[in-house]
N, CA, C and O atoms as a GROMACS GRO file, in nm:
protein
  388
    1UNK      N    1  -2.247   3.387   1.962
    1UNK     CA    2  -2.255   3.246   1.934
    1UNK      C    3  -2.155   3.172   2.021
    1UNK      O    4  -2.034   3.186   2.008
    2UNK      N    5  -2.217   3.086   2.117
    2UNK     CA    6  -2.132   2.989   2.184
    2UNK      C    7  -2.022   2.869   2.089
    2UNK      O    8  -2.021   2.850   1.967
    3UNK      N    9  -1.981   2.837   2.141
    3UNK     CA   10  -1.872   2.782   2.098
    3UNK      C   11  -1.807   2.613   2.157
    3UNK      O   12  -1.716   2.538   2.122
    4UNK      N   13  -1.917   2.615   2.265
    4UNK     CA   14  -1.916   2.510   2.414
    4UNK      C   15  -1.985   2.424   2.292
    4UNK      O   16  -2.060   2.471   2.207
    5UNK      N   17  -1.939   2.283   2.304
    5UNK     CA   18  -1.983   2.173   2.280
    5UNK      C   19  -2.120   2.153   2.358
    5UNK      O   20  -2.147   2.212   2.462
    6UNK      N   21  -2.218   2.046   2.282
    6UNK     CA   22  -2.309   1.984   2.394
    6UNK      C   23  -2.319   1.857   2.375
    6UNK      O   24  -2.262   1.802   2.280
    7UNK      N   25  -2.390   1.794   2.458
    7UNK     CA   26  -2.330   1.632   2.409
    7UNK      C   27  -2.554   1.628   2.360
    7UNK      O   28  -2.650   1.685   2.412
    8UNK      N   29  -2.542   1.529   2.239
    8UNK     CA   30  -2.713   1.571   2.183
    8UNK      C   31  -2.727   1.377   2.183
    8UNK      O   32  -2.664   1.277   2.149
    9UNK      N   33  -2.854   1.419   2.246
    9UNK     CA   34  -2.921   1.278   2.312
    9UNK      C   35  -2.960   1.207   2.149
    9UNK      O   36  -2.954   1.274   2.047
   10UNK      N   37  -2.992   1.086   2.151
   10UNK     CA   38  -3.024   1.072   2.042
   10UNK      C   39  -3.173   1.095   2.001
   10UNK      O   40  -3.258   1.111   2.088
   11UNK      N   41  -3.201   1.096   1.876
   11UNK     CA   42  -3.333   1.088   1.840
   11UNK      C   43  -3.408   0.994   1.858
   11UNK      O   44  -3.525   1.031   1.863
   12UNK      N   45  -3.396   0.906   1.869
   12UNK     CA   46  -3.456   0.758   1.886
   12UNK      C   47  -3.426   0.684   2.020
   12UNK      O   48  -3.309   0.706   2.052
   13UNK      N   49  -3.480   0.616   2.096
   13UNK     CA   50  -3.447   0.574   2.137
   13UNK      C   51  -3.471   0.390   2.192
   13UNK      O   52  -3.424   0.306   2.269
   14UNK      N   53  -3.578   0.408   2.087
   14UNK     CA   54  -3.633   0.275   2.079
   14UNK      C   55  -3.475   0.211   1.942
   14UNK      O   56  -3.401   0.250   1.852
   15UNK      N   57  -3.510   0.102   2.017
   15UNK     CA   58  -3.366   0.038   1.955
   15UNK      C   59  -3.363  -0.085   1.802
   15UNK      O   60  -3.277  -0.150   1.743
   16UNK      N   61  -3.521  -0.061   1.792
   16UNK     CA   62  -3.601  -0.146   1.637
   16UNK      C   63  -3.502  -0.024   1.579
   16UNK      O   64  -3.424  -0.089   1.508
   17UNK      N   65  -3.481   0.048   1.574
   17UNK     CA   66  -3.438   0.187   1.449
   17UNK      C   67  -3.306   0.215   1.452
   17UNK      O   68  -3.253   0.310   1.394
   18UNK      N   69  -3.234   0.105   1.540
   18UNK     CA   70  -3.051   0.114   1.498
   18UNK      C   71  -3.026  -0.021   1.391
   18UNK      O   72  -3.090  -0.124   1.372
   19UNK      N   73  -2.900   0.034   1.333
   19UNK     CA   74  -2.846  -0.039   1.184
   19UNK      C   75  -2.778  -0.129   1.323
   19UNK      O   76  -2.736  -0.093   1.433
   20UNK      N   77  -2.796  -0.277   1.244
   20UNK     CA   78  -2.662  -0.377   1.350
   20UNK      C   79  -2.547  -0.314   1.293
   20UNK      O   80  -2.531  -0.233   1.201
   21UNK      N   81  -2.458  -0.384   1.386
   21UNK     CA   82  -2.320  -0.411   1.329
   21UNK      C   83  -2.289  -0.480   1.210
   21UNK      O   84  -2.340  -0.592   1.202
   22UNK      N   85  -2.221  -0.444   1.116
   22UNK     CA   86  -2.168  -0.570   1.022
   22UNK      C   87  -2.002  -0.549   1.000
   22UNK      O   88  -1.943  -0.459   0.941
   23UNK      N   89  -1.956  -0.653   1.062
   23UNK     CA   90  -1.811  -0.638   1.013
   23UNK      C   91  -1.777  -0.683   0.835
   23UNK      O   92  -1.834  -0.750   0.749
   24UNK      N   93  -1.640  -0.594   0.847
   24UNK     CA   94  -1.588  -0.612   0.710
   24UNK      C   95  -1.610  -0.744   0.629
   24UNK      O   96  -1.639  -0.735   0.510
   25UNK      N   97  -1.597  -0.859   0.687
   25UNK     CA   98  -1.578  -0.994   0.648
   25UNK      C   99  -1.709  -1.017   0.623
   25UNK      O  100  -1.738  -1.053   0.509
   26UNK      N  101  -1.833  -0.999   0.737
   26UNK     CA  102  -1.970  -1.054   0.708
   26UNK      C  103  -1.971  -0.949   0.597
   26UNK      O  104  -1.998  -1.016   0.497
   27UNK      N  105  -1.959  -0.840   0.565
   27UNK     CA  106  -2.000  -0.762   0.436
   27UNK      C  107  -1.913  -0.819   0.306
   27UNK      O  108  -1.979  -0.860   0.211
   28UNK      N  109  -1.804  -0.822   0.301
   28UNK     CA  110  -1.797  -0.921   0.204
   28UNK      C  111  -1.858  -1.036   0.170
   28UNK      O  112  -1.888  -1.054   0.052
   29UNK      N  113  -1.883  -1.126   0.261
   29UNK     CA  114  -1.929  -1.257   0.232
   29UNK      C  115  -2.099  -1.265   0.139
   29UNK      O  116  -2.155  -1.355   0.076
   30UNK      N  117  -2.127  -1.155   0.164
   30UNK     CA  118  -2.305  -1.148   0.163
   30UNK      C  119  -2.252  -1.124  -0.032
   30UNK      O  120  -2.167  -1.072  -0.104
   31UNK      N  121  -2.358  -1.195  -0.037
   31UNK     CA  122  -2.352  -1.206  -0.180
   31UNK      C  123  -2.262  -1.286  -0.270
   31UNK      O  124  -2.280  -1.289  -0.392
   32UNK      N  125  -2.141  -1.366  -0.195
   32UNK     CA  126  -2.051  -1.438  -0.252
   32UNK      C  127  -2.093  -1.527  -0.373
   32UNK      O  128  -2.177  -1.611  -0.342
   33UNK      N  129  -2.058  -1.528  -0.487
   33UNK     CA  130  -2.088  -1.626  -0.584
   33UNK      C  131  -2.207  -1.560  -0.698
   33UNK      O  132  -2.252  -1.589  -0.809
   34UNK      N  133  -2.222  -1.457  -0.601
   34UNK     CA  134  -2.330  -1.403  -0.715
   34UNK      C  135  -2.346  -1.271  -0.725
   34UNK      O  136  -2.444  -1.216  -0.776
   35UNK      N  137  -2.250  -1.215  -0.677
   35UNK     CA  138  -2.242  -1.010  -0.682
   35UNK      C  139  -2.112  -0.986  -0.732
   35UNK      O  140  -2.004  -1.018  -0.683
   36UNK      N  141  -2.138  -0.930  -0.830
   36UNK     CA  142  -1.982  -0.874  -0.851
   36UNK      C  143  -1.994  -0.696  -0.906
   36UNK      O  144  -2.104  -0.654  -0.941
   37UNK      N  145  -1.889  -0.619  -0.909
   37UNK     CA  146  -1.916  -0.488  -0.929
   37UNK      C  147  -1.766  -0.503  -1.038
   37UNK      O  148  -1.677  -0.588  -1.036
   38UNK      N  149  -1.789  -0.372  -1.138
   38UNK     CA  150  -1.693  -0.329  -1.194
   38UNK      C  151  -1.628  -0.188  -1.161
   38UNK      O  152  -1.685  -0.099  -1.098
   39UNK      N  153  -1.519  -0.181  -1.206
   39UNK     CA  154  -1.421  -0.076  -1.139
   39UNK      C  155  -1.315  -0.017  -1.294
   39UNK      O  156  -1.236  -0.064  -1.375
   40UNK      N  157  -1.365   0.080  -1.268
   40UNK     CA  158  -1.238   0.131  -1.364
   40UNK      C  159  -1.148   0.178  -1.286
   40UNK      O  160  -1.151   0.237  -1.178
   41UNK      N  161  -1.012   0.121  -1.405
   41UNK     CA  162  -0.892   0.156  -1.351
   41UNK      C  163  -0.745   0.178  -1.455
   41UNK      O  164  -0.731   0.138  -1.571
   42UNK      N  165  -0.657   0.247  -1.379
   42UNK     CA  166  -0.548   0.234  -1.427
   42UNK      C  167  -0.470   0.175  -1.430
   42UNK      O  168  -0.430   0.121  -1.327
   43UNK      N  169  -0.374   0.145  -1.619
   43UNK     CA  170  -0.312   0.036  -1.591
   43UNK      C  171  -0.193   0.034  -1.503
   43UNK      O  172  -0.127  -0.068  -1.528
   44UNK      N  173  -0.132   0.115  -1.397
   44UNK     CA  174  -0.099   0.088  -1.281
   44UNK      C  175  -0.171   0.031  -1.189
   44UNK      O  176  -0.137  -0.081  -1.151
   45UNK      N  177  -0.265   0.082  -1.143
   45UNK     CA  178  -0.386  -0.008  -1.033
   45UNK      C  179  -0.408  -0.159  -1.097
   45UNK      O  180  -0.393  -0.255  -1.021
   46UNK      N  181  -0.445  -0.183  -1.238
   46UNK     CA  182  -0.491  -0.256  -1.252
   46UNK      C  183  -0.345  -0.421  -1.274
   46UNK      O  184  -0.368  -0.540  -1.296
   47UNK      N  185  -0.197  -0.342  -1.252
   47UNK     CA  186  -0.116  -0.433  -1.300
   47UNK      C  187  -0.061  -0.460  -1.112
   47UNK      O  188   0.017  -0.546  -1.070
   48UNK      N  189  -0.144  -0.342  -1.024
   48UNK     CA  190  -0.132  -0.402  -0.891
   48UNK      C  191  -0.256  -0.536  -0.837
   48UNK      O  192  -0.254  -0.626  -0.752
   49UNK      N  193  -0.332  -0.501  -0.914
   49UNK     CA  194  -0.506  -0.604  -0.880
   49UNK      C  195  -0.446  -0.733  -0.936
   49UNK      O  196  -0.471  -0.840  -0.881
   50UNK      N  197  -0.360  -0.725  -1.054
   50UNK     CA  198  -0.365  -0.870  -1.113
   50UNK      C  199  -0.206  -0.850  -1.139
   50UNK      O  200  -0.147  -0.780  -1.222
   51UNK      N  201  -0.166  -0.924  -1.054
   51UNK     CA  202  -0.005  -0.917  -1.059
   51UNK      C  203   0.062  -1.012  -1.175
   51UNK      O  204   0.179  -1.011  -1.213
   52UNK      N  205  -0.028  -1.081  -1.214
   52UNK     CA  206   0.055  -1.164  -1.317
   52UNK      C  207   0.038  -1.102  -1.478
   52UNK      O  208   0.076  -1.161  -1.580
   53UNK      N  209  -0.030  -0.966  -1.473
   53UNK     CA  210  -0.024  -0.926  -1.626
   53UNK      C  211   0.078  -0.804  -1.612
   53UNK      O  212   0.097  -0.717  -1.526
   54UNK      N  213   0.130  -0.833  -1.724
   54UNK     CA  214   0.231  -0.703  -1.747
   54UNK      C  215   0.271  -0.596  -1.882
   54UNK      O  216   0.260  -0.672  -1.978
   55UNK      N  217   0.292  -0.524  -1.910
   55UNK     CA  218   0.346  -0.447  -1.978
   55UNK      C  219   0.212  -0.352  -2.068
   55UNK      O  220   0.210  -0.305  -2.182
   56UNK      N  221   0.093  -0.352  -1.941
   56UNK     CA  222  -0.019  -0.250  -2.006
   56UNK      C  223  -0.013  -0.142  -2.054
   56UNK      O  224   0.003  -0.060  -1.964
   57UNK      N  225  -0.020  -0.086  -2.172
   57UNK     CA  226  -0.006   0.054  -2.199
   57UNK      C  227  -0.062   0.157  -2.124
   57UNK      O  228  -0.176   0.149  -2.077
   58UNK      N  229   0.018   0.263  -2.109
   58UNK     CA  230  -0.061   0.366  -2.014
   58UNK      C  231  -0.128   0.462  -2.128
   58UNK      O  232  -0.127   0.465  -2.251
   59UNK      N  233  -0.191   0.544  -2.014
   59UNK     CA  234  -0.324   0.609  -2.078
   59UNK      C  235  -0.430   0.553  -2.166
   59UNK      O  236  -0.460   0.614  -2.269
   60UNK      N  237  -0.501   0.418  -2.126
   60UNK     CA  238  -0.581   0.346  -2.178
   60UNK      C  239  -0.677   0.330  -2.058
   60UNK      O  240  -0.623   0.279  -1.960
   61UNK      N  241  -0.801   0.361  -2.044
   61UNK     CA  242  -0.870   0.349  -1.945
   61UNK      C  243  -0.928   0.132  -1.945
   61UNK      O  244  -0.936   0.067  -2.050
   62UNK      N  245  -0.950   0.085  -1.834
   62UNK     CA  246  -0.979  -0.055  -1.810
   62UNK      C  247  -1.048  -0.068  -1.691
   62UNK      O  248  -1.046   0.000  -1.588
   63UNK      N  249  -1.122  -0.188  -1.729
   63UNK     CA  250  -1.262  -0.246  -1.641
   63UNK      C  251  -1.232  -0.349  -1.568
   63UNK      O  252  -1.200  -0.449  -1.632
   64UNK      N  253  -1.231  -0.358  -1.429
   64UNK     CA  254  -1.203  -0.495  -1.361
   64UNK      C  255  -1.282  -0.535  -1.320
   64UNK      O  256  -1.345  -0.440  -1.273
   65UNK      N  257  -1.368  -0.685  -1.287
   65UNK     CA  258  -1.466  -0.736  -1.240
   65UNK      C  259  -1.397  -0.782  -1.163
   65UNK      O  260  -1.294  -0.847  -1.179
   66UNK      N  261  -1.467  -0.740  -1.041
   66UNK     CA  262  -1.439  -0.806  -0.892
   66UNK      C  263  -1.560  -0.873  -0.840
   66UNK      O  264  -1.672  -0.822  -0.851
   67UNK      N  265  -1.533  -1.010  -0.771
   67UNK     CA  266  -1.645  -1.058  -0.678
   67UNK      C  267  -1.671  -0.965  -0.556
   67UNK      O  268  -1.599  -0.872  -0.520
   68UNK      N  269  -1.795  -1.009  -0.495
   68UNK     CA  270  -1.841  -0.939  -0.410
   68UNK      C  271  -1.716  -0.916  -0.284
   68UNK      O  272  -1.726  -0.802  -0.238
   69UNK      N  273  -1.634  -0.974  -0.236
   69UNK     CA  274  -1.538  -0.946  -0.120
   69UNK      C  275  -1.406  -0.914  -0.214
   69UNK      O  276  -1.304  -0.983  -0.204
   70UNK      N  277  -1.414  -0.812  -0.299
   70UNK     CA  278  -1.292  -0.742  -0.390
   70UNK      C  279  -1.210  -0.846  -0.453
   70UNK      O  280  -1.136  -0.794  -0.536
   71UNK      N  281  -1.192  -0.988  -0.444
   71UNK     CA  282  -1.134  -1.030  -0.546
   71UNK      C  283  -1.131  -1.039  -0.683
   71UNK      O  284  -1.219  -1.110  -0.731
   72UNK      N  285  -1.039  -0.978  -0.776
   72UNK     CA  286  -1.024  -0.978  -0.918
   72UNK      C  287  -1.070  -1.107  -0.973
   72UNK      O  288  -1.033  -1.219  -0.937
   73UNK      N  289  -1.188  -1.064  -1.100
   73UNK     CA  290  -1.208  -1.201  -1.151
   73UNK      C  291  -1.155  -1.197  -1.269
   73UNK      O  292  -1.092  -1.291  -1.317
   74UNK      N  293  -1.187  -1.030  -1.358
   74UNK     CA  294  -1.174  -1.029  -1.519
   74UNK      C  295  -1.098  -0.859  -1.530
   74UNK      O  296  -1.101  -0.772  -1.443
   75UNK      N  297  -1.039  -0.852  -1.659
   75UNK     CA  298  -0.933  -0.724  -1.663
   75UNK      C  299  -1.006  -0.720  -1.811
   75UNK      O  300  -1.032  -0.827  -1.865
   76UNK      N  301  -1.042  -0.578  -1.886
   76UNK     CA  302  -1.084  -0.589  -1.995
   76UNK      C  303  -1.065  -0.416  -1.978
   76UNK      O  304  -1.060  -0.344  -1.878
   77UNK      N  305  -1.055  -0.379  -2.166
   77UNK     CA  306  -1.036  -0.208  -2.209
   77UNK      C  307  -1.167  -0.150  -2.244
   77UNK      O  308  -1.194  -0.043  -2.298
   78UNK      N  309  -1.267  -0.277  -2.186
   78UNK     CA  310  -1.382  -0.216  -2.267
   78UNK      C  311  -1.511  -0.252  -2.135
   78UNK      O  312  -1.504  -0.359  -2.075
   79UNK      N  313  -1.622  -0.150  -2.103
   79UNK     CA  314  -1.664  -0.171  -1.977
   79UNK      C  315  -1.799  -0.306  -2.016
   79UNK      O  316  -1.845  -0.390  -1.939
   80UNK      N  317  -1.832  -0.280  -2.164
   80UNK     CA  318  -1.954  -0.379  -2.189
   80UNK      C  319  -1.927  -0.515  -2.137
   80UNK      O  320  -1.989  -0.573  -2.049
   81UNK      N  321  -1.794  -0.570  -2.225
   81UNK     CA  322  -1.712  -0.674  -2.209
   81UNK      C  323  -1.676  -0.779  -2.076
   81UNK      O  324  -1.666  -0.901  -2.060
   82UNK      N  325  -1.662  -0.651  -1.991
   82UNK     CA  326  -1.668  -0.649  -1.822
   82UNK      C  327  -1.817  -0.698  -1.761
   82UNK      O  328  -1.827  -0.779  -1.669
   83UNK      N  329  -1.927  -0.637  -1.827
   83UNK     CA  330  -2.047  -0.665  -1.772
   83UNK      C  331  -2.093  -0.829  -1.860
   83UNK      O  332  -2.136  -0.932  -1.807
   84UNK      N  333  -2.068  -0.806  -1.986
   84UNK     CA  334  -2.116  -0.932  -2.058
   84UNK      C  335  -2.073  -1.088  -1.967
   84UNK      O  336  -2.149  -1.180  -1.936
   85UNK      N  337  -1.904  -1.072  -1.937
   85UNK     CA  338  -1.798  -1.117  -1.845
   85UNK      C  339  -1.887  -1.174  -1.746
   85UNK      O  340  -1.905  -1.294  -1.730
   86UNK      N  341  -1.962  -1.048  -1.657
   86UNK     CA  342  -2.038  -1.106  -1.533
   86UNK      C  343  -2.162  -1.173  -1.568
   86UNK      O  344  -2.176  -1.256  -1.478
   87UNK      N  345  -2.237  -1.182  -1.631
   87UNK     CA  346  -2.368  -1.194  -1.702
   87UNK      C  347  -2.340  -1.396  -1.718
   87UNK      O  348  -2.396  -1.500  -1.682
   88UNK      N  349  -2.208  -1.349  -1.801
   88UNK     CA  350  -2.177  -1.541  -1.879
   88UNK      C  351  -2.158  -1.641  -1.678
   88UNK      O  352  -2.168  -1.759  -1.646
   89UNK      N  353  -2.131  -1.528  -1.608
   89UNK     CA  354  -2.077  -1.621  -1.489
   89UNK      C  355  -2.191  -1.599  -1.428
   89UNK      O  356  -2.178  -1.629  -1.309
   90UNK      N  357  -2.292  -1.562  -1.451
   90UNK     CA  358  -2.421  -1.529  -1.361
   90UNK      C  359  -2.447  -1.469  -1.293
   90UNK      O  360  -2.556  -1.481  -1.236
   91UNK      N  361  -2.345  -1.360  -1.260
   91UNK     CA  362  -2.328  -1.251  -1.184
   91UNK      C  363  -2.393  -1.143  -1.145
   91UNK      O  364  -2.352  -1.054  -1.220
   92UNK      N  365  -2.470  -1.100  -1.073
   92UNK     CA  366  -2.568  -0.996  -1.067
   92UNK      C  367  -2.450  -0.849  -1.039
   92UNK      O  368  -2.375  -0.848  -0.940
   93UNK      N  369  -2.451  -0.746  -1.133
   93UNK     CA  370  -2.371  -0.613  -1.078
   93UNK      C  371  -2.425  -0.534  -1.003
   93UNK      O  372  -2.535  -0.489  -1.036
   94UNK      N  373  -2.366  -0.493  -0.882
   94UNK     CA  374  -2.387  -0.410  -0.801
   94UNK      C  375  -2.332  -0.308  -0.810
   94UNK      O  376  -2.209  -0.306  -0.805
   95UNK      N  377  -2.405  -0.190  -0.826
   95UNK     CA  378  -2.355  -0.037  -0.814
   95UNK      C  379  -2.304  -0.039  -0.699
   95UNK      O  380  -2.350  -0.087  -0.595
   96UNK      N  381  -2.146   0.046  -0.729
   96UNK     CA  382  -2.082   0.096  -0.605
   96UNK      C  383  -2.017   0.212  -0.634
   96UNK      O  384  -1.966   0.247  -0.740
   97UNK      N  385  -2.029   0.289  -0.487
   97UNK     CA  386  -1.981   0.432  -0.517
   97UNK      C  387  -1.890   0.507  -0.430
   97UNK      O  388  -1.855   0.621  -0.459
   0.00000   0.00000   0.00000
């Protein structure tokens, strides 16, 4: 078994069948005002996301609703609460993984 690199042409070469570019910023922006995802977290992570709450008990699992470009909207111990949260603001949730 060789061991030599080869350089491998692509499969395609018609150019309808490449993904564009999207930078970080245009991927945040897409969906602004109306995508948000939830995140569980710890109340370390979660007392770094929202700097103005303090003294969370540890070992309590918590739900953060973020808008679509990661800004913190809502902090809650319970994940329904989190979704109900997005629902009242009109929020469509997006699975993320």
């Amino acid at each position: 078994m060789s061991t030599r690199r080869r350089e491998l042409e692509p499969a395609v070469e018609d150019d309808r069948f490449l993904t564009p570019f999207v930078s970080k910023e245009e991927l945040a922006e897409l969906g602004d005002g109306e995508v948000a995802y939830i995140r569980e977290m710890t109340p370390d992570e979660a007392t770094e996301a929202f700097p103005t709450i303090d003294g969370l008990p540890e070992g309590i699992n918590l739900f953060a609703l973020h808008a679509a470009d990661g800004r913190p909207i809502a902090l809650t111990d319970d994940r329904e609460t989190a979704i109900e949260h997005a629902h009242g603001d009109e929020l469509e949730i997006a699975s993320v993984h």
